[in-house]
C-alpha positions as CSV (number, residue, x, y, z in Angstrom):
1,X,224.7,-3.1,128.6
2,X,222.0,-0.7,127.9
3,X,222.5,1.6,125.1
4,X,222.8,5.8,125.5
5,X,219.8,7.7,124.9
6,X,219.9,10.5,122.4
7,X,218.8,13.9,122.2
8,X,216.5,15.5,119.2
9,X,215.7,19.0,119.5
10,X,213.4,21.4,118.2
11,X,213.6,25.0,116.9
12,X,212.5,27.8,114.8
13,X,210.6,31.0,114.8
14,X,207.6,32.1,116.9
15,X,204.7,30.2,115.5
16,X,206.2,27.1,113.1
17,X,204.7,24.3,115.2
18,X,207.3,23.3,117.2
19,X,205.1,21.6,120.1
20,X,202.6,20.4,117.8
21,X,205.9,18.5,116.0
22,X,207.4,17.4,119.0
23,X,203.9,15.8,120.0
24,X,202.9,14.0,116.9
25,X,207.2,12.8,117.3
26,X,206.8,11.6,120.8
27,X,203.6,9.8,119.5
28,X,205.1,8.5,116.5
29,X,208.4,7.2,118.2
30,X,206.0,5.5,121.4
31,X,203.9,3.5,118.6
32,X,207.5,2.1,117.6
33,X,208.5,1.0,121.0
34,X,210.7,3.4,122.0
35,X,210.9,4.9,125.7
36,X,210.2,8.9,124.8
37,X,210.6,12.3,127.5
38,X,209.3,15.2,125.8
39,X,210.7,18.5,127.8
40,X,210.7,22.2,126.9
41,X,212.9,25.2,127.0
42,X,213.0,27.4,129.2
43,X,211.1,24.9,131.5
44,X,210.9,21.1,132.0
45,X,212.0,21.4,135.9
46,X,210.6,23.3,139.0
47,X,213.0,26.1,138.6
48,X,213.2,26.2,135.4
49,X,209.9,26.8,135.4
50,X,209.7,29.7,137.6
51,X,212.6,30.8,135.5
52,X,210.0,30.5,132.7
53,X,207.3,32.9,133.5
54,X,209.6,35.7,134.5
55,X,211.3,35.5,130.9
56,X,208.1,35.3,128.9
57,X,206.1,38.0,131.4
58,X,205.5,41.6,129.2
59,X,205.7,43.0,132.0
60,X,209.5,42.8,132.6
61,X,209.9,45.2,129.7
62,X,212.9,46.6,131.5
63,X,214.8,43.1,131.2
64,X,218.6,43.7,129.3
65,X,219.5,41.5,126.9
66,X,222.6,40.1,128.8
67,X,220.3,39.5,132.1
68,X,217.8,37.4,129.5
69,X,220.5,35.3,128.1
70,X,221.6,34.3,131.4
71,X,218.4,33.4,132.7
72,X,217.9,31.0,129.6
73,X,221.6,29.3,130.5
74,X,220.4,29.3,134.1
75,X,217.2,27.5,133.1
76,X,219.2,25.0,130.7
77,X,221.3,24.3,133.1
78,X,219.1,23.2,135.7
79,X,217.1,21.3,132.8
80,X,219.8,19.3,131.5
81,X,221.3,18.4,134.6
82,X,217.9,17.5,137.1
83,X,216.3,15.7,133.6
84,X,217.9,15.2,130.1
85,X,221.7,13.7,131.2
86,X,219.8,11.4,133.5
87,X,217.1,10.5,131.0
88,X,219.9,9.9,128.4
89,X,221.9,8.1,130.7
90,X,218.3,5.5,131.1
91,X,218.5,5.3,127.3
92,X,215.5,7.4,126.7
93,X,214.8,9.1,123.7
94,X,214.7,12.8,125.0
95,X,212.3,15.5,122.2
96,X,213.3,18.9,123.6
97,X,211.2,21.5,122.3
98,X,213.4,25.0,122.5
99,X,216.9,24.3,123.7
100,X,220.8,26.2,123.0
101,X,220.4,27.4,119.3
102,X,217.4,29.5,120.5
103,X,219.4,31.8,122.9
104,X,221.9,32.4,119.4
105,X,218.9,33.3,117.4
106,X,217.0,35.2,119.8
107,X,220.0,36.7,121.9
108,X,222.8,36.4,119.4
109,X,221.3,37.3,116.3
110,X,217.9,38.8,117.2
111,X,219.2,41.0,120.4
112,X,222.7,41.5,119.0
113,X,224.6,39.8,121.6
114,X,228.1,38.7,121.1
115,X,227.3,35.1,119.7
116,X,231.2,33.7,120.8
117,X,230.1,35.1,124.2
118,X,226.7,33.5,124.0
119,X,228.3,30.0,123.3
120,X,230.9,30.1,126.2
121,X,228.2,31.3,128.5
122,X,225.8,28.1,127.1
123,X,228.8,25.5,126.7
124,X,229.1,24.8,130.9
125,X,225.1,24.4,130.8
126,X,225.4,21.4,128.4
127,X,227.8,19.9,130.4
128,X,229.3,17.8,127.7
129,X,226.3,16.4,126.4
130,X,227.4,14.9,123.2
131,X,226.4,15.1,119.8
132,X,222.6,15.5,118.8
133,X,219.8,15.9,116.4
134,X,218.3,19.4,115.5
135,X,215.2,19.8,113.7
136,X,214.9,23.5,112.5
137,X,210.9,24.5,111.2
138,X,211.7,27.2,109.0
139,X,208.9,29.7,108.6
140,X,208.4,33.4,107.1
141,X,208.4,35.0,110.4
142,X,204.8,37.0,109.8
143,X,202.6,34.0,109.0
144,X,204.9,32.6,112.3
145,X,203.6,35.8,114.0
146,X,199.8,35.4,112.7
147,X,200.1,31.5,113.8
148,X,201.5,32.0,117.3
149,X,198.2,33.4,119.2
150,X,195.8,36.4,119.5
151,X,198.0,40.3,120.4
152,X,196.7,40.4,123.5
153,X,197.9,37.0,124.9
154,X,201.7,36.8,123.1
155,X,204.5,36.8,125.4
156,X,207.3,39.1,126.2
157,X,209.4,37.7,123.0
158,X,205.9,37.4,120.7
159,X,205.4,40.9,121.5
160,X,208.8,42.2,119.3
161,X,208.5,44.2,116.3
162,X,208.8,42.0,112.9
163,X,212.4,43.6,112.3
164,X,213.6,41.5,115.2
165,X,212.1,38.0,114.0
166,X,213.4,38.1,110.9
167,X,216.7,38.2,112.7
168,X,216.3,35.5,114.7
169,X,214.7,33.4,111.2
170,X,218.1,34.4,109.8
171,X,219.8,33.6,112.4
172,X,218.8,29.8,112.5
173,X,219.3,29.4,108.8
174,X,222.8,30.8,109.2
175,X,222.8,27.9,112.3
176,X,222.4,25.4,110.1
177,X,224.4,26.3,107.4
178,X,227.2,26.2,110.0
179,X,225.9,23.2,111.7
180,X,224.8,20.9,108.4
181,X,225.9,17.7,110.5
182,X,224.0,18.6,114.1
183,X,221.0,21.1,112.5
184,X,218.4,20.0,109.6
185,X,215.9,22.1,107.9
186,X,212.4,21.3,107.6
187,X,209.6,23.7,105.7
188,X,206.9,24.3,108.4
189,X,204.4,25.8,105.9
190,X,202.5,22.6,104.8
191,X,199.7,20.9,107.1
192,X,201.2,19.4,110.4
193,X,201.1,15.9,108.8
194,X,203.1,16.9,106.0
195,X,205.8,18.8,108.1
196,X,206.1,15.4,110.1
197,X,207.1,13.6,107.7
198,X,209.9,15.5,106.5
199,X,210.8,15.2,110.5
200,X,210.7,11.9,110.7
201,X,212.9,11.0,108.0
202,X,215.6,13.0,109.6
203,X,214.4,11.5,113.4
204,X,214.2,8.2,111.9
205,X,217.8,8.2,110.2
206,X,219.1,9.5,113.5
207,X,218.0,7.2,115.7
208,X,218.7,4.5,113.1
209,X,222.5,5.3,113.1
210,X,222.3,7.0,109.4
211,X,222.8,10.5,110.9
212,X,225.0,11.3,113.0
213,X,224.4,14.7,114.5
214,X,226.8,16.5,116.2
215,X,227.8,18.1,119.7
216,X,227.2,21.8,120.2
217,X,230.1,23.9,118.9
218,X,231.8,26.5,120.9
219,X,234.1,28.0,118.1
220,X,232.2,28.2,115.0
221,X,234.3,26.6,111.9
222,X,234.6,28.2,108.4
């Protein structure tokens, strides 16, 4: 019988390296034989996508922040249903770089959004996908900021004043002080090798059976 696949996913501020983690995981994981998807949020389908560039465009300043957070759960929905159940239900391993904490930071915490609203607006997206593996980069968002790419080519979200991403960086710590079981903590200062290590030894002890993870919670406990 083969064995369920399992879901790691990726998060943090603006700049912390997130694909360049998610890439050196993938290639890590292949060289050890396991069967690897590597997505993205908001993305990874057709629609999605297209659901993509209209989110990340500067020039839909006009955008509220209720009409954003729906288009990230419209995205995630089409995502997890067209490619991660169905690559967890082949037994993949599926990296997701971006996925449901970011619309708590970034609408929730950043925004000011209603984050119990944000949750049951996210929780029919999942559609029950089970407990998984968070890998929070944790950087001060300014050197994020000075990492990310040059003013004139930052996207709609880049393009926020630094007041609003150090929000959304303490909105992910709060996360995963809430989420200890599901959401781990790695410094993304170091050189990329260094980060990777400290993500591998949480990546390693979840797909080893040492961690468990955890689904995504609704109510928050405590």
């Amino acid at each position: 019988m083969r064995q369920p696949g399992k879901l790691i996913t990726f998060e943090g501020p603006d700049g912390a390296g997130k694909t360049t983690q998610v890439n050196l995981t993938a290639a890590a994981l292949r060289e050890e034989g396991y069967d690897v998807l590597v997505t993205r949020e908001p993305g990874g389908t057709r629609l999605s996508e297209a659901i993509r560039g209209i989110l990340l465009d500067p020039a839909f300043k006009e955008m509220t922040p209720f009409a954003e957070a729906l288009l990230y759960a419209a995205s995630r929905a089409q995502l997890v249903g067209e490619v991660v159940l169905p690559a967890l239900g082949s037994g993949r391993v599926v990296l997701c770089d971006r996925f449901v904490d970011s619309s708590l930071a970034y609408q929730g915490y950043g925004r000011g959004l209603d984050l119990e609203m944000l949750r049951r607006i996210n929780a029919p997206a999942l559609r029950g996908i089970g407990a998984f593996l968070t890998i929070l980069l944790d950087l001060e968002p300014g050197e994020g900021l000075r990492r990310a790419a040059k003013p004139e080519k930052m996207d709609r979200l880049e393009q926020e004043d630094l007041s609003f991403h150090r929000r959304v960086r303490d909105g992910y710590l709060a996360l995963a002080n809430q989420n200890p079981e599901r959401i781990k903590v790695v410094r993304a200062e170091g050189d990329p090798a260094g980060v990777q290590a400290g993500v591998m030894a949480y990546v390693s002890g979840f797909l080893r059976g040492r961690l468990q993870g955890a689904p995504f919670e609704i109510e928050v406990r405590g």
